[in-house]
Backbone as XML, in Angstrom:
<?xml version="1.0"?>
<chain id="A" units="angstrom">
  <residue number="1" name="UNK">
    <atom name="N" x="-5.546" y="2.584" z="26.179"/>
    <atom name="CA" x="-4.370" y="3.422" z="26.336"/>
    <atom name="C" x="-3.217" y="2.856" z="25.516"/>
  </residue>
  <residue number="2" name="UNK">
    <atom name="N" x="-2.485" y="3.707" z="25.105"/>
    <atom name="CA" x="-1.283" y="3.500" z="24.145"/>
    <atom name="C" x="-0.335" y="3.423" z="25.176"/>
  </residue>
  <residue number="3" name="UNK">
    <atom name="N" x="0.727" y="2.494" z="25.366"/>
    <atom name="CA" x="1.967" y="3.075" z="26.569"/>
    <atom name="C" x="2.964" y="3.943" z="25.339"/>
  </residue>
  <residue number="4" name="UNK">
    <atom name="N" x="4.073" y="4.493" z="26.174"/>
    <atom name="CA" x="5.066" y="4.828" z="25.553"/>
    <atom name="C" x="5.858" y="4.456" z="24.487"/>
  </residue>
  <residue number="5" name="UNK">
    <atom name="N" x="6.339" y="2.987" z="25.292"/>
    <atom name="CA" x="7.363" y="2.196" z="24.213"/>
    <atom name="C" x="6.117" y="1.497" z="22.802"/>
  </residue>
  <residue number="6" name="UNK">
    <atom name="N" x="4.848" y="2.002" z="22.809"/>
    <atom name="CA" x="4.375" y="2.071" z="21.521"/>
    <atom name="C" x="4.093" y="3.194" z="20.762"/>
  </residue>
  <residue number="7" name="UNK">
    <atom name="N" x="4.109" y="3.805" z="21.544"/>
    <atom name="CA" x="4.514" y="5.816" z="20.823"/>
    <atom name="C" x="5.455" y="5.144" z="19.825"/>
  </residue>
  <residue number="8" name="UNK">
    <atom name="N" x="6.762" y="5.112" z="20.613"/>
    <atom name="CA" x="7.920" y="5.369" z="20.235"/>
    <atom name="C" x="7.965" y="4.348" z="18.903"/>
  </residue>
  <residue number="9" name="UNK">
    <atom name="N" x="7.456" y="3.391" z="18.680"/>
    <atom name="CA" x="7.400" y="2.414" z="17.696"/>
    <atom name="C" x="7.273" y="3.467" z="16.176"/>
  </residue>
  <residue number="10" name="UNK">
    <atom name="N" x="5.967" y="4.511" z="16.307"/>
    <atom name="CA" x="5.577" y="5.500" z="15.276"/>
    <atom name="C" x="6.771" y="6.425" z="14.524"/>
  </residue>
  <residue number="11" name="UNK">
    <atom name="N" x="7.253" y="6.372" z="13.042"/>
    <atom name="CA" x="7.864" y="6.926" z="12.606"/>
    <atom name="C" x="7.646" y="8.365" z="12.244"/>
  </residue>
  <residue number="12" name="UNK">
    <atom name="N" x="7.622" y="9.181" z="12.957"/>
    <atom name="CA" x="6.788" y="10.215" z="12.317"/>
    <atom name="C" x="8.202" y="11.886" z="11.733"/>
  </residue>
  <residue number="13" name="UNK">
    <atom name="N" x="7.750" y="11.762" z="10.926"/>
    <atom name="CA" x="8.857" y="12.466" z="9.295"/>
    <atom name="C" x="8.419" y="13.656" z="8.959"/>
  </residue>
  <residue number="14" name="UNK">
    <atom name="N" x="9.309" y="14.587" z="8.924"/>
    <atom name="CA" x="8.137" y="15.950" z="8.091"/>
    <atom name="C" x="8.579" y="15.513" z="6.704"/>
  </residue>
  <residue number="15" name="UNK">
    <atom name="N" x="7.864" y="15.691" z="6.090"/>
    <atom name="CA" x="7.591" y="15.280" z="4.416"/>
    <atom name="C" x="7.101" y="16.846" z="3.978"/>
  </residue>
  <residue number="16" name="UNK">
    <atom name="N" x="7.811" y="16.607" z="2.629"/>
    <atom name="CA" x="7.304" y="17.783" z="1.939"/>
    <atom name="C" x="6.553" y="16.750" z="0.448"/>
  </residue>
  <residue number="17" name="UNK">
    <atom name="N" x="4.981" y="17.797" z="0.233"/>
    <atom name="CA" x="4.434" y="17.503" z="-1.059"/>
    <atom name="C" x="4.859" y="17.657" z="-2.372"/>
  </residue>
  <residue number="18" name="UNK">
    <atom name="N" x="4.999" y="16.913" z="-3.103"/>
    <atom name="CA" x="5.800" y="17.068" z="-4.571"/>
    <atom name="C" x="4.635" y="17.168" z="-5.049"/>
  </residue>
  <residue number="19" name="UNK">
    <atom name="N" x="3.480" y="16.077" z="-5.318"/>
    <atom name="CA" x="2.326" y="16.086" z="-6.565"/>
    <atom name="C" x="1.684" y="15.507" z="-6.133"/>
  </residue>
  <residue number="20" name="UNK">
    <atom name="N" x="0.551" y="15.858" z="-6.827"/>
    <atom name="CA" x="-1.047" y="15.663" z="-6.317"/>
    <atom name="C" x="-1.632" y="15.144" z="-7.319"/>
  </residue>
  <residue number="21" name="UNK">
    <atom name="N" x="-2.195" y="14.400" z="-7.071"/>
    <atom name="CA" x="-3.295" y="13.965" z="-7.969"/>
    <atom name="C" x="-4.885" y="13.293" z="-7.942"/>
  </residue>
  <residue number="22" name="UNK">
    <atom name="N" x="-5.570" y="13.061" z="-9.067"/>
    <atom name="CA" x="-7.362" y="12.487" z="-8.438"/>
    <atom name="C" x="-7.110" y="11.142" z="-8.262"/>
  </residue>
  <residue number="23" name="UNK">
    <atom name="N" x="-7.535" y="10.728" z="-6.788"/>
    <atom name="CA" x="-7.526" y="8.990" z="-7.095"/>
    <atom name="C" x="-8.137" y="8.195" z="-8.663"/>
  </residue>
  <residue number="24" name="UNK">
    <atom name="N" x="-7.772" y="7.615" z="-9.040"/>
    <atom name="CA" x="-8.831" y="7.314" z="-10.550"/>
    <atom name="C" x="-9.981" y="6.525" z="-10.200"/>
  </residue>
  <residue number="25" name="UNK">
    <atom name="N" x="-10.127" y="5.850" z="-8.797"/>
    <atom name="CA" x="-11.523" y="4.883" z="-8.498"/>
    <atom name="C" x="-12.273" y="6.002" z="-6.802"/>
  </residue>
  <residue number="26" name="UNK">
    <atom name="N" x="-11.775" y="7.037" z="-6.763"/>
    <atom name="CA" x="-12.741" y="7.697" z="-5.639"/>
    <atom name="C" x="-12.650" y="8.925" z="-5.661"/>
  </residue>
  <residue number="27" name="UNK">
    <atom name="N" x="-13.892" y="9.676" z="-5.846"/>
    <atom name="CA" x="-14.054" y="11.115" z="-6.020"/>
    <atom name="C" x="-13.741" y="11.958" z="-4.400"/>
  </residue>
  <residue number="28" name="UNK">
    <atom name="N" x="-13.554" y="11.766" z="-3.539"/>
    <atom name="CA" x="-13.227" y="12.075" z="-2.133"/>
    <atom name="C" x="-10.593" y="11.901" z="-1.368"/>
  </residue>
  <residue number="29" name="UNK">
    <atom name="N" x="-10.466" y="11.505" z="-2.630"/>
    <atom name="CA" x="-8.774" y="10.618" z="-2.335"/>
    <atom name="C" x="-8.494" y="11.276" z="-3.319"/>
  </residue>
  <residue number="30" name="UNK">
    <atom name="N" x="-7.049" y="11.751" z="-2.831"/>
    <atom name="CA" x="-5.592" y="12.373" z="-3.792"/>
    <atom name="C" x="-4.959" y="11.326" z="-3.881"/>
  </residue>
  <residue number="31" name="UNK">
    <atom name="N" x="-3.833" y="11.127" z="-4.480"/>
    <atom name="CA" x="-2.939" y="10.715" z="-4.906"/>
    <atom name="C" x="-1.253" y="11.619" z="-4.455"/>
  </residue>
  <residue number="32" name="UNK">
    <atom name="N" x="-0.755" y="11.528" z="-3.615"/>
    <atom name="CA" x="0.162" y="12.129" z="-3.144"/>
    <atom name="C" x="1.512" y="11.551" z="-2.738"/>
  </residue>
  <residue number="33" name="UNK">
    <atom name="N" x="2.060" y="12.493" z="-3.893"/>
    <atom name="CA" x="3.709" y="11.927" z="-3.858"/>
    <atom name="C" x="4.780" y="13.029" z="-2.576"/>
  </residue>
  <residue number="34" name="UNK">
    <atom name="N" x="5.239" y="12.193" z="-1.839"/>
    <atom name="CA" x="5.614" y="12.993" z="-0.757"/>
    <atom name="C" x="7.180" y="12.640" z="-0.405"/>
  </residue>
  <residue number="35" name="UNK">
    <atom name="N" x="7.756" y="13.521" z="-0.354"/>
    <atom name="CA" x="9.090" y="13.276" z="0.041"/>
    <atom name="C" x="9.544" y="13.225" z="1.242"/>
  </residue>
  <residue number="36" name="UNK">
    <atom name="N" x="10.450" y="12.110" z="2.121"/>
    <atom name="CA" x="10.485" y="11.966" z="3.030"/>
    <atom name="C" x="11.702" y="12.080" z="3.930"/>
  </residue>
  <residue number="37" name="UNK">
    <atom name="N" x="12.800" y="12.474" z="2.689"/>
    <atom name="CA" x="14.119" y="12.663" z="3.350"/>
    <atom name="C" x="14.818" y="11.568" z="2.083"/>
  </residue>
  <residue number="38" name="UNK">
    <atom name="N" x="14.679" y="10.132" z="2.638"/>
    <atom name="CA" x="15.666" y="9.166" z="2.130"/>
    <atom name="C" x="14.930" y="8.964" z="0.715"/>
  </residue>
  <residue number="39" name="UNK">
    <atom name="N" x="13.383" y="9.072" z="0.621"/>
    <atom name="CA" x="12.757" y="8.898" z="-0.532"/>
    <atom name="C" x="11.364" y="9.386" z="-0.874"/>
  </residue>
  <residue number="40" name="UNK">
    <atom name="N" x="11.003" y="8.574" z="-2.327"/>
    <atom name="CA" x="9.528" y="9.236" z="-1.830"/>
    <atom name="C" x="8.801" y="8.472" z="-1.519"/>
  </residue>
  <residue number="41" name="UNK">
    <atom name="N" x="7.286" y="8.583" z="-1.405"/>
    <atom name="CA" x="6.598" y="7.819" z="-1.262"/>
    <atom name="C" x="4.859" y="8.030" z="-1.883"/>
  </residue>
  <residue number="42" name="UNK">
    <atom name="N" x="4.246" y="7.335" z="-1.751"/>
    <atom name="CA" x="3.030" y="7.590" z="-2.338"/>
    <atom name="C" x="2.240" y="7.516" z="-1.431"/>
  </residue>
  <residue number="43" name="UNK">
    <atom name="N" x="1.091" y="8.547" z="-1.020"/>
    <atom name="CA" x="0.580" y="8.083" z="-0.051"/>
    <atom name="C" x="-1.077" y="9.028" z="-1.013"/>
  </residue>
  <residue number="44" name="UNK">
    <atom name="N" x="-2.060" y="8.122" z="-0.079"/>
    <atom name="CA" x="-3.434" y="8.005" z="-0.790"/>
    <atom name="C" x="-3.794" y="8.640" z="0.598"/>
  </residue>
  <residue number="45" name="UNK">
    <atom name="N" x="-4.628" y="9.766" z="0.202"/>
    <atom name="CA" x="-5.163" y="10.492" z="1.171"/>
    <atom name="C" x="-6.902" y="11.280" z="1.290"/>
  </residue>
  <residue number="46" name="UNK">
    <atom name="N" x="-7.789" y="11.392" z="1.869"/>
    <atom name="CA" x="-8.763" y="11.112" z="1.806"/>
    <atom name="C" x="-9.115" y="12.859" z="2.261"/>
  </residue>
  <residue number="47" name="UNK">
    <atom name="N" x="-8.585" y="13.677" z="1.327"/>
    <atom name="CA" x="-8.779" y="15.511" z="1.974"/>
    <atom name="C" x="-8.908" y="16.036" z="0.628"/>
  </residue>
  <residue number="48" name="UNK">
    <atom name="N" x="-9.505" y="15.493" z="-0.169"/>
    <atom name="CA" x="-9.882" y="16.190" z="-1.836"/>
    <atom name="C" x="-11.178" y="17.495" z="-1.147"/>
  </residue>
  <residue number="49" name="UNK">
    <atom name="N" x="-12.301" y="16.872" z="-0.527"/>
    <atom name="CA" x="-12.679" y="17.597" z="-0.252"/>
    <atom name="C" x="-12.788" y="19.128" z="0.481"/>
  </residue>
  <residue number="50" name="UNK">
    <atom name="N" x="-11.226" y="18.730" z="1.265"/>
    <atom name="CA" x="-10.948" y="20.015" z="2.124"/>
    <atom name="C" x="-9.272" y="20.954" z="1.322"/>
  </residue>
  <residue number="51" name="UNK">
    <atom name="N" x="-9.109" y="20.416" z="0.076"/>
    <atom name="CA" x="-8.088" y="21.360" z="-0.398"/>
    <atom name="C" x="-8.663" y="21.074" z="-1.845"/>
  </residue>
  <residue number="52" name="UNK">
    <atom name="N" x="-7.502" y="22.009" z="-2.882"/>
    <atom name="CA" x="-7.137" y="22.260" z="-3.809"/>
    <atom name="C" x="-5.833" y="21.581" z="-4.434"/>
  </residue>
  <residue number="53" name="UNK">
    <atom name="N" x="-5.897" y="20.876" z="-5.438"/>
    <atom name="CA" x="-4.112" y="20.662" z="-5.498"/>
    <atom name="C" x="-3.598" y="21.487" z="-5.571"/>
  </residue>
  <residue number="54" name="UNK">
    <atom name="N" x="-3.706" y="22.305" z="-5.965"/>
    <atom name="CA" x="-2.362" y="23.834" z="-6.026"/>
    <atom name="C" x="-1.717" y="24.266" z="-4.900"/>
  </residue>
  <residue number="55" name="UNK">
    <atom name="N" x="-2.883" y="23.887" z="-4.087"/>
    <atom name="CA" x="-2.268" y="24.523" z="-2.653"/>
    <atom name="C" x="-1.694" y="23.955" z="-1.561"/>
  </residue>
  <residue number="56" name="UNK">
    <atom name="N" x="-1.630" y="22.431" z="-2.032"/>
    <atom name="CA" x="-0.564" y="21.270" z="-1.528"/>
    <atom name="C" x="0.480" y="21.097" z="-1.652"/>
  </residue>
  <residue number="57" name="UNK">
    <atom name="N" x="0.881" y="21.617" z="-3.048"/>
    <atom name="CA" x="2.273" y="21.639" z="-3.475"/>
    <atom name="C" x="2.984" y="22.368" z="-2.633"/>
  </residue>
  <residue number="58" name="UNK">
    <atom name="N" x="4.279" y="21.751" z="-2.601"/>
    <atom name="CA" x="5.406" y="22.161" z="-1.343"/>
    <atom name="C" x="5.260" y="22.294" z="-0.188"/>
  </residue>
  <residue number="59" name="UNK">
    <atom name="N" x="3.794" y="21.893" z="0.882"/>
    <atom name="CA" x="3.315" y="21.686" z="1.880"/>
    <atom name="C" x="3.972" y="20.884" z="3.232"/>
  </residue>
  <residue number="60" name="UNK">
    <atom name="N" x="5.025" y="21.347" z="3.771"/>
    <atom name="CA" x="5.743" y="20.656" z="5.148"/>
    <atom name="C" x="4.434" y="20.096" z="5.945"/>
  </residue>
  <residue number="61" name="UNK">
    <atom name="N" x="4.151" y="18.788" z="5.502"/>
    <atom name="CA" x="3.629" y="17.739" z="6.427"/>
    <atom name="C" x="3.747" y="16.943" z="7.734"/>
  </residue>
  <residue number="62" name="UNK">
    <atom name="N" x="3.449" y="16.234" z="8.373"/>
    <atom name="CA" x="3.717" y="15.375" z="8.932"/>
    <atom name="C" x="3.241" y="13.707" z="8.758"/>
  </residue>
  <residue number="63" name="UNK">
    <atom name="N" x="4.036" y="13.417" z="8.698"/>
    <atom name="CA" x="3.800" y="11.614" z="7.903"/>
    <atom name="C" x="4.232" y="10.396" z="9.212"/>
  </residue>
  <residue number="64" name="UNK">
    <atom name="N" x="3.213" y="9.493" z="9.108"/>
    <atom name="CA" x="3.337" y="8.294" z="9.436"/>
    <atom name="C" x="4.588" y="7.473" z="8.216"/>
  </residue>
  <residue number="65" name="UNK">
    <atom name="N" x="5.903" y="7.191" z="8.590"/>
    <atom name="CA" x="6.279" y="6.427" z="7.259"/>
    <atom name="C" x="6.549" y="5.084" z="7.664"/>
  </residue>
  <residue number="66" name="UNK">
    <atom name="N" x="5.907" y="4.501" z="8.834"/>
    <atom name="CA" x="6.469" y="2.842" z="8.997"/>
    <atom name="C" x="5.296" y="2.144" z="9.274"/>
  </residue>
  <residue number="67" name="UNK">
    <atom name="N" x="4.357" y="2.681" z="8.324"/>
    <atom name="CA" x="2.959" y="1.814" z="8.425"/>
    <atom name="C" x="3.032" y="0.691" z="7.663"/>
  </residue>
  <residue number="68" name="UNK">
    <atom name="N" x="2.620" y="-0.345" z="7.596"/>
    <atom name="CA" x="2.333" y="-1.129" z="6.755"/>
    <atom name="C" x="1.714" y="-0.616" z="5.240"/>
  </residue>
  <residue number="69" name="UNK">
    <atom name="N" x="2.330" y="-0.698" z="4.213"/>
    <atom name="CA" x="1.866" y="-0.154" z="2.969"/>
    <atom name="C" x="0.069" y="-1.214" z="2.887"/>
  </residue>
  <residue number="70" name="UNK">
    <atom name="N" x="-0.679" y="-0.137" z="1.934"/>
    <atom name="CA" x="-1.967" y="-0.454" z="2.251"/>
    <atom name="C" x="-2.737" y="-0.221" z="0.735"/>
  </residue>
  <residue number="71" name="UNK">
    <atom name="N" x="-3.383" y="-1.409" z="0.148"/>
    <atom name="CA" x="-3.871" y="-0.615" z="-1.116"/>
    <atom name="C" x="-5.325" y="0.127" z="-1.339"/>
  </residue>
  <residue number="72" name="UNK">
    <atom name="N" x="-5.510" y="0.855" z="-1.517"/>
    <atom name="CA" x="-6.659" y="1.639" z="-1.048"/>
    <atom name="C" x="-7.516" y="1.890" z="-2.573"/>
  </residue>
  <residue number="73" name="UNK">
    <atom name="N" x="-8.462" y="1.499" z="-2.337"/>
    <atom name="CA" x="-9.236" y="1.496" z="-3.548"/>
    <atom name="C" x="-8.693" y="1.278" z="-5.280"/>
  </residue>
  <residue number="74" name="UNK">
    <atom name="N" x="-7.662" y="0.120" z="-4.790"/>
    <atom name="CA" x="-6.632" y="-0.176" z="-6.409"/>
    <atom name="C" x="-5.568" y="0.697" z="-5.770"/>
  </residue>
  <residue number="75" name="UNK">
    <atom name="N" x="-4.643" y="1.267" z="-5.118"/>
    <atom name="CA" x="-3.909" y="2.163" z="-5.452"/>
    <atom name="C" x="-3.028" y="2.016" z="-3.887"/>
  </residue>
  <residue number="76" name="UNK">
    <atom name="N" x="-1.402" y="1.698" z="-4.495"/>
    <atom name="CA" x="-0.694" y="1.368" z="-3.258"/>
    <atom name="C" x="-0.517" y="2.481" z="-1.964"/>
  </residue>
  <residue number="77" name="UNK">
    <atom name="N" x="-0.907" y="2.705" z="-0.889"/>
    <atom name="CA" x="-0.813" y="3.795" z="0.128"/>
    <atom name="C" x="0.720" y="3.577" z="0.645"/>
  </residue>
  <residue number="78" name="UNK">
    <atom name="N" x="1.742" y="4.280" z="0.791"/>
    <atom name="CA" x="2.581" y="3.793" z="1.558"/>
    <atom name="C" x="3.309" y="4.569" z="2.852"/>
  </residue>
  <residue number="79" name="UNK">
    <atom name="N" x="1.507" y="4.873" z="3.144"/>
    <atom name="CA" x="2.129" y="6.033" z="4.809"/>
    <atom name="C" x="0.784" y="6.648" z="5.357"/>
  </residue>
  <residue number="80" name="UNK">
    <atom name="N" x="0.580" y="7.476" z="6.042"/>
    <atom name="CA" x="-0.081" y="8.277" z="6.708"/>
    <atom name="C" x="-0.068" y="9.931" z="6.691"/>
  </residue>
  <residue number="81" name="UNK">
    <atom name="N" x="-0.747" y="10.513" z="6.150"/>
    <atom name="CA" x="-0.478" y="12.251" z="6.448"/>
    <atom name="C" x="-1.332" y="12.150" z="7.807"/>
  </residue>
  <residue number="82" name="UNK">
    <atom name="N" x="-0.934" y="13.264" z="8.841"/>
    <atom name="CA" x="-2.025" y="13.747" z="10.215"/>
    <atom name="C" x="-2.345" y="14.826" z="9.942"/>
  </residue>
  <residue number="83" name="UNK">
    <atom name="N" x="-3.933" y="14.893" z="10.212"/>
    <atom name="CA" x="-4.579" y="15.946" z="10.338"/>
    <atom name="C" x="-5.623" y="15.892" z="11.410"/>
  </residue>
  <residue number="84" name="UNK">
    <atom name="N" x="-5.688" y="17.084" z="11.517"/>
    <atom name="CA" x="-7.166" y="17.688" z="12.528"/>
    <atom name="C" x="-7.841" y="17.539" z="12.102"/>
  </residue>
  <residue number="85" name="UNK">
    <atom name="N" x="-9.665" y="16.657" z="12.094"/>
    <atom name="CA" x="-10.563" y="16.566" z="12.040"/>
    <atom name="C" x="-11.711" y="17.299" z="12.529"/>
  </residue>
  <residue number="86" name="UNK">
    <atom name="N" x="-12.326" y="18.674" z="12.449"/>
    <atom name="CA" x="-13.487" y="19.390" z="12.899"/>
    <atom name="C" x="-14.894" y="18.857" z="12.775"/>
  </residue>
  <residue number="87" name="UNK">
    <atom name="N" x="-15.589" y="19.622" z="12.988"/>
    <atom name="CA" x="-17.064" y="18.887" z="12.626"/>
    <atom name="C" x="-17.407" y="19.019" z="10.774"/>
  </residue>
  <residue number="88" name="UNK">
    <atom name="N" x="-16.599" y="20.083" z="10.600"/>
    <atom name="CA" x="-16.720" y="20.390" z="9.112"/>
    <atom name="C" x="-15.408" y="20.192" z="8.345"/>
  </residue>
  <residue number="89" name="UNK">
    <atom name="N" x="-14.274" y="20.271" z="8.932"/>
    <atom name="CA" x="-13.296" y="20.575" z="7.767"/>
    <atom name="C" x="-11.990" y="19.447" z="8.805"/>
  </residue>
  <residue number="90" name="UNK">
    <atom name="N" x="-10.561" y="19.561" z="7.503"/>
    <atom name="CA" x="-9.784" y="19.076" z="8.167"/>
    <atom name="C" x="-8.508" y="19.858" z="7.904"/>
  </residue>
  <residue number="91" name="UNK">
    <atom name="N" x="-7.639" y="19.875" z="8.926"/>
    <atom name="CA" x="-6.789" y="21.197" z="8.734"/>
    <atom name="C" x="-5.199" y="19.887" z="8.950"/>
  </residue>
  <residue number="92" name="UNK">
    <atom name="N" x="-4.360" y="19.719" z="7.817"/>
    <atom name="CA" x="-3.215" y="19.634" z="7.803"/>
    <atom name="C" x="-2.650" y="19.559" z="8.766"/>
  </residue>
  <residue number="93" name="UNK">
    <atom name="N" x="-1.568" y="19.029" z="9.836"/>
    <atom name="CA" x="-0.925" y="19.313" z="10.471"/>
    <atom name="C" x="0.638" y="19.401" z="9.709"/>
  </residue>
  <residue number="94" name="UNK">
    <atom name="N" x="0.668" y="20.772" z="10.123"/>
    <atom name="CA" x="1.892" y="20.981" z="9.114"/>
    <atom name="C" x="3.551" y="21.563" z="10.037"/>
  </residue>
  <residue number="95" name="UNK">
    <atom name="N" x="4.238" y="21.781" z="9.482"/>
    <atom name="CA" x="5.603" y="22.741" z="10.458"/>
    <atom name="C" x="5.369" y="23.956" z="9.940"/>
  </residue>
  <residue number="96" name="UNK">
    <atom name="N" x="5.139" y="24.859" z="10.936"/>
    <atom name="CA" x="5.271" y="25.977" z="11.103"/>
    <atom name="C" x="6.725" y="26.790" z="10.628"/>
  </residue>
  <residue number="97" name="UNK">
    <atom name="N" x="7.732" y="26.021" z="10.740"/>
    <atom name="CA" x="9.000" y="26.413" z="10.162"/>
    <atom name="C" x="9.563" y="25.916" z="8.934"/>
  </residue>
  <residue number="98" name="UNK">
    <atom name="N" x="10.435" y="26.133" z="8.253"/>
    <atom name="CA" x="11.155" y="25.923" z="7.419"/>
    <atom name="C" x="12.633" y="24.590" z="7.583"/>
  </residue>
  <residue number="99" name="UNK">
    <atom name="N" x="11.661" y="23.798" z="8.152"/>
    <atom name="CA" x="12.553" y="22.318" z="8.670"/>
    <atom name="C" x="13.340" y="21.354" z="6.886"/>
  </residue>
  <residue number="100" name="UNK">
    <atom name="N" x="14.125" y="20.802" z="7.601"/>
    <atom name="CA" x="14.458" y="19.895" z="6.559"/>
    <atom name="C" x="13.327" y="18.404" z="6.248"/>
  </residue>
  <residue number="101" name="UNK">
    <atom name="N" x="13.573" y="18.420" z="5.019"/>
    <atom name="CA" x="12.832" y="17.275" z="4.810"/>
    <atom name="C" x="13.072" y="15.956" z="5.647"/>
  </residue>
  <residue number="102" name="UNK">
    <atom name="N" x="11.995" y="15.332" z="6.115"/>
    <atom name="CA" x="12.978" y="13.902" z="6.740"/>
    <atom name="C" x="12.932" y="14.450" z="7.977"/>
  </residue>
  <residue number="103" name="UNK">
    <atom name="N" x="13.299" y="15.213" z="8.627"/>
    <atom name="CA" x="13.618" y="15.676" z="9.769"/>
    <atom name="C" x="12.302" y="14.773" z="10.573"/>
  </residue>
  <residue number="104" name="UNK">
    <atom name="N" x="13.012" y="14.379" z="11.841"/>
    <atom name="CA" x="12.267" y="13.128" z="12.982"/>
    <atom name="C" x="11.144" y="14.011" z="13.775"/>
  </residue>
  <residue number="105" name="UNK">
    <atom name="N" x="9.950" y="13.428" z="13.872"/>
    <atom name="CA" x="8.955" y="14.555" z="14.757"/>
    <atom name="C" x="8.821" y="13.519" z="16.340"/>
  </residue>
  <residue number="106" name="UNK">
    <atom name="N" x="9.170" y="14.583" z="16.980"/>
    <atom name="CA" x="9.251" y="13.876" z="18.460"/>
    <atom name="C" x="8.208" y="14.577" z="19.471"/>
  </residue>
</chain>
């Protein structure tokens, strides 16, 4: 079990997607530049298989941004996107609205 006062530790940001790209060492990882309010960030994400880049762009996310930065196959990670995991696919967790960037997810 997680208690509370370690919830609360989790930074969690709606981020919007700027750019996408192929990891250069794994056919399965993007390359994703994400904006977070105060900045951007790069975050390495493992959903090549379940999108398109085209259709990432400008995408209201939700981001982990106070993870420990992480280098992932050569390539600096510096966050978390959340998503739903199915037996087949993985679906974004995204805002339904038209929020500001940065804006705190509680």
């Amino acid at each position: 079990m997680v208690n509370f006062d370690d919830f609360l530790k989790l930074d969690l940001r709606v981020g919007k997607i700027l750019e996408v790209n192929a990891h250069p060492n794994a056919e399965k990882l993007y390359l994703l530049k994400v904006d977070i309010g105060e900045k951007e960030i790069q975050i390495v994400a493992g959903i090549k298989p379940f999108y398109v880049q085209e259709e990432l762009i400008g995408k209201l996310i939700t981001v982990i941004v106070n993870l420990e930065p992480k280098n992932i196959r050569g390539v600096l990670s510096e966050g978390m996107i959340l998503a739903a995991q199915g037996k087949e696919d993985v679906s974004l967790i995204i805002s339904d609205k038209d929020v500001t960037v940065g804006s705190t997810i509680r």
